[in-house]
N, C-alpha and C positions, 0 to 999 in steps of 0.2 A: 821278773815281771809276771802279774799274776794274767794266767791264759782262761779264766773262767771266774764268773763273779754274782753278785747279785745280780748285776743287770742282763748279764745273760739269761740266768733264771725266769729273770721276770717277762724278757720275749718270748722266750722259749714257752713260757707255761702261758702264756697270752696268743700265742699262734696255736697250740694244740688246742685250745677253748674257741676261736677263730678261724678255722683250717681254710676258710674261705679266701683269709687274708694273703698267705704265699703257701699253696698247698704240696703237697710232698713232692721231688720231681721237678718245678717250674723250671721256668726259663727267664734270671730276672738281670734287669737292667738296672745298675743302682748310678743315682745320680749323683756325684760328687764331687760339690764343689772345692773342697781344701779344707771348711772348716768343723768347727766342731762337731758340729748336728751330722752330715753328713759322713766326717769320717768314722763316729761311733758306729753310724748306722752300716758302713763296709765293713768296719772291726765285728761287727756284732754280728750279720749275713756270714760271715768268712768262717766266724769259729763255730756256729751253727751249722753248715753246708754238710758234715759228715752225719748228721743228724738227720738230714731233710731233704739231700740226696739233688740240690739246686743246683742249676747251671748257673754260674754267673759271671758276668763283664761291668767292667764300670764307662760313665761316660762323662767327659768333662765339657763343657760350655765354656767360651772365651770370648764374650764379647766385647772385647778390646777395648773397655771402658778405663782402666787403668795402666801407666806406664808398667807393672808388676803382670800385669795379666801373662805374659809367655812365660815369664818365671813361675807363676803359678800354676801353668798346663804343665809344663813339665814337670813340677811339683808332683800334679796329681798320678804321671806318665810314671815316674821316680815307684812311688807308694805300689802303683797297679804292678809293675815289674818284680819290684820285693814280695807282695802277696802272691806274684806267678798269676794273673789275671787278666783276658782283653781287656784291652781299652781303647775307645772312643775317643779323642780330639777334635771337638768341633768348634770352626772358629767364625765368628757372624762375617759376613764379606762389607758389609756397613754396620759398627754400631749402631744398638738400638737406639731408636732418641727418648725411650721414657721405662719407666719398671713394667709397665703394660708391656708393649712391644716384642720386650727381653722376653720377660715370659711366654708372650704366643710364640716366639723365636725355638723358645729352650723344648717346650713341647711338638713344636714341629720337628724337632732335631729329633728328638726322644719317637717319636710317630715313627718316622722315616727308619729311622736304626733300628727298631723293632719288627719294624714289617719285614725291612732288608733280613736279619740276620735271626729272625722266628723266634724272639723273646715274647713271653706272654704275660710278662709282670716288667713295669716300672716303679721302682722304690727310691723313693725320694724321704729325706730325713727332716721334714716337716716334727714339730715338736711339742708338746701343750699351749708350749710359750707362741708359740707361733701361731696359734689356734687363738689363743687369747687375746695377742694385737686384734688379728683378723677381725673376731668381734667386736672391739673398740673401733678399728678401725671404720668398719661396716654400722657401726651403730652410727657416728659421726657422720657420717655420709648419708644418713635415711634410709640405711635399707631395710628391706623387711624381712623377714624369718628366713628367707633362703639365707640370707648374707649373713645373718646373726648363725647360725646353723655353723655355717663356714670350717673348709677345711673337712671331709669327710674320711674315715679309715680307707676308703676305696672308691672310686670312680671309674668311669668307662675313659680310655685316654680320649677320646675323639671328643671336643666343645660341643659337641652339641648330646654327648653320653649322659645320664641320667646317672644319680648314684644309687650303687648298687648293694646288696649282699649278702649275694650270694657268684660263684663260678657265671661266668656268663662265656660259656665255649672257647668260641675261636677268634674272643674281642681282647684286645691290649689292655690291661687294667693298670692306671695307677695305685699306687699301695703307699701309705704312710704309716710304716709298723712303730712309730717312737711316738705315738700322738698320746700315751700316758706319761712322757716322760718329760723334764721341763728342761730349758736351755743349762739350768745350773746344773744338772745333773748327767747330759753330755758334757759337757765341762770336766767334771769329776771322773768321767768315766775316762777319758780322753788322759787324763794326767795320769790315773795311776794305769793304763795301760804305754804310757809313753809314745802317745800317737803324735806325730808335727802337723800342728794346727797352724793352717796359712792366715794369721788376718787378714781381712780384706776388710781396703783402709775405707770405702764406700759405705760400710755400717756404720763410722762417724759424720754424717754428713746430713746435718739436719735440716737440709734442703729437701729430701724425702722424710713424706709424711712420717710412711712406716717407722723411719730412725728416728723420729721427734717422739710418736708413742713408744718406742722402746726405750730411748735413751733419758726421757724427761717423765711422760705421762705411768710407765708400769712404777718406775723406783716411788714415783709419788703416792701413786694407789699402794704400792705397800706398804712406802711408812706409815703412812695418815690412815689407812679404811682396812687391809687385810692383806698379812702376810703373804697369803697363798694366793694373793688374787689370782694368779695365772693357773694353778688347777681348778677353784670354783668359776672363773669364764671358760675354762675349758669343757668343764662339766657341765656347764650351763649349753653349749655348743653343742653337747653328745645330747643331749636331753631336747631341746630343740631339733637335730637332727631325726630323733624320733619322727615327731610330731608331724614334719613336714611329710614324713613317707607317706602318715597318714592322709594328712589333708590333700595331698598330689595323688592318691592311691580313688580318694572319695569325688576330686574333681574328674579325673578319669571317668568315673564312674558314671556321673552326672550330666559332664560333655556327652558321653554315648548314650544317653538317654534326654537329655532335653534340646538335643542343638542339631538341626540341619544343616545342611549345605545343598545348595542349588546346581555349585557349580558358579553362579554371580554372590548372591547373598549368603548370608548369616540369619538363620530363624531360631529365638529360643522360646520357648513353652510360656509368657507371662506366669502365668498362677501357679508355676511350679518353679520360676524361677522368683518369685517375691516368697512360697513360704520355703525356699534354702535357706540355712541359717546365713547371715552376713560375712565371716570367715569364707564360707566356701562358696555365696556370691561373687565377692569380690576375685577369688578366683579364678571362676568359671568367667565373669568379664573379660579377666586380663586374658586365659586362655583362649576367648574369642579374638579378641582385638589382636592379639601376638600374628594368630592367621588373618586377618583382614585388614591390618594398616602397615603402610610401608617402611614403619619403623617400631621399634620399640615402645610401648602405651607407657605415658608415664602416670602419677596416680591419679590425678585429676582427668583422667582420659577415662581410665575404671570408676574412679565415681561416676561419674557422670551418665556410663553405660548402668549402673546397679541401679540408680534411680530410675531410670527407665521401668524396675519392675514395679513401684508404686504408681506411673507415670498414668494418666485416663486416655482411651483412642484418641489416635491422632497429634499426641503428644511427641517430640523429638528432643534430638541431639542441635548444637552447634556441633558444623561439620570438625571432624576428627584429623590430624595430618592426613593427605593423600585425599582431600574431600567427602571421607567415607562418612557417612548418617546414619543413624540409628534412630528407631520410630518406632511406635506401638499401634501396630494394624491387626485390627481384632483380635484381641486376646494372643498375640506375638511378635515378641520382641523382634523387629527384621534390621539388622546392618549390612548395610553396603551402600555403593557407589551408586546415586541416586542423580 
């Protein structure tokens, strides 16, 4: 069996270029579920480790969605033991009812075992391929650049962390180090290192979305429009993800110079907020409304506010969820609770 390969290589020379990504020393928590993506991602950390000098444990999820599932913790308990590595067994006390759920589940677990046991890296075996649904997915769905963006090398673990990258201290970082590499190519790597790949028979079940663009939607985009579609939506994703730093870097920027707070209301600048370009209008709305409605702004809630900057005195909103108004009193945009 061969113990060193391309695709070693290509982490290897991908985190030294990266150092940000799992730097020398950590302390990383890989998440593995039994199959392909995942188990390269442990084979790959494991014969790297004398390199990089990491602590690592692995941590399995079980949320008893399948009669196989105990078969398959132990599965992963089996693997953890052979490599000589902790492991984590965590089992949900109620199935999740939906792929949302699971996932805030899997990273609450991931949180909690991190903070308990002072890991400073979560690596999860996310993959181009997986990056590439994501975008399908998200585009389907209407979302905008964040969601197309989708899937980032590193985030803050906590939901409400901002993505990052660079070290950010003494915060938990998720880490996706396989997001060059494509499903087919865990695959490959997994056979000729003789790794036991658990199916999980949930990937057939085209009652989730996700497995209807995997299983129907990618093979289609490759016969018929582009082989590789799944690294040019991936690439299309890392280039997006640029962008966004930028324009969340320039709203930033703009919140702290056009927009008050009272304490009750929301004031922004009229005449400095009609000549923002429209991009980073529409942003600086949403980032208003996110603080002053009691839910989520959907788009028509940001338009709505961005008009306001051609809007003449005395001009308004139809009220917003939670009753909130927005109006143009003297040359400033004011929202709030009227």
């Amino acid at each position: 069996m061969k113990t060193w390969s391309h695709t070693h290589a290509r982490l290897h020379t991908h985190l030294r270029a990266s150092d940000f990504l799992l730097p020398h020393s950590c302390s990383i928590l890989i998440a593995v579920s039994g199959g392909q993506d995942s188990l390269c991602l442990a084979r790959l950390l494991i014969d790297l480790q004398p390199k990089w000098g990491w602590q690592l444990a692995l941590v399995h999820c079980n949320h008893g969605w399948r009669d196989d599932a105990a078969a398959n913790a132990e599965h992963v308990q089996g693997l953890a033991q052979q490599w000589q590595l902790p492991c984590f067994i965590e089992t949900a006390a109620t199935p999740p009812t939906s792929e949302a759920s699971a996932r805030r589940w899997r990273y609450q677990v991931f949180e909690a075992l991190a903070r308990q046991h002072g890991f400073t890296h979560v690596a999860t075996g996310h993959t181009a391929t997986d990056r590439a649904e994501t975008v399908l997915y998200n585009l389907l769905r209407g979302s905008g650049l964040e969601g197309l963006q989708s899937l980032p090398w590193q985030r803050l673990l906590s939901p409400s962390g901002a993505n990052i990258r660079a070290n950010a201290g003494a915060d938990i970082l998720v880490t996706r180090p396989l997001l060059n590499l494509t499903r087919q190519d865990t695959k490959a790597f997994c056979e000729a290192m003789n790794l036991p790949i658990w199916e999980d028979s949930t990937n057939q079940d085209l009652t989730y979305r996700r497995n209807r663009i995997r299983q129907e939607l990618m093979p289609y985009l490759r016969s018929h429009f582009n082989p590789q579609v799944e690294r040019t939506l991936a690439h299309t994703a890392e280039l997006l993800t640029a962008e966004v730093d930028y324009l969340e870097a320039e709203t930033d920027r703009l919140y702290a110079n056009l927009v008050q707070h009272d304490g009750k209301n929301w004031r922004i600048d009229q005449t400095e907020f009609r000549q923002t370009p429209l991009a980073l209008r529409r942003r600086l709305a949403r980032r208003v409304l996110l603080a002053a409605l009691p839910e989520s702004p959907q788009f028509e809630h940001v338009e709505k506010l961005v008009k306001l900057a051609e809007g003449p005195n005395r001009s308004q909103t139809d009220p917003f969820p939670g009753g909130v108004i927005a109006k143009v009193m003297e040359g400033v945009v004011v929202i709030g609770d009227w």
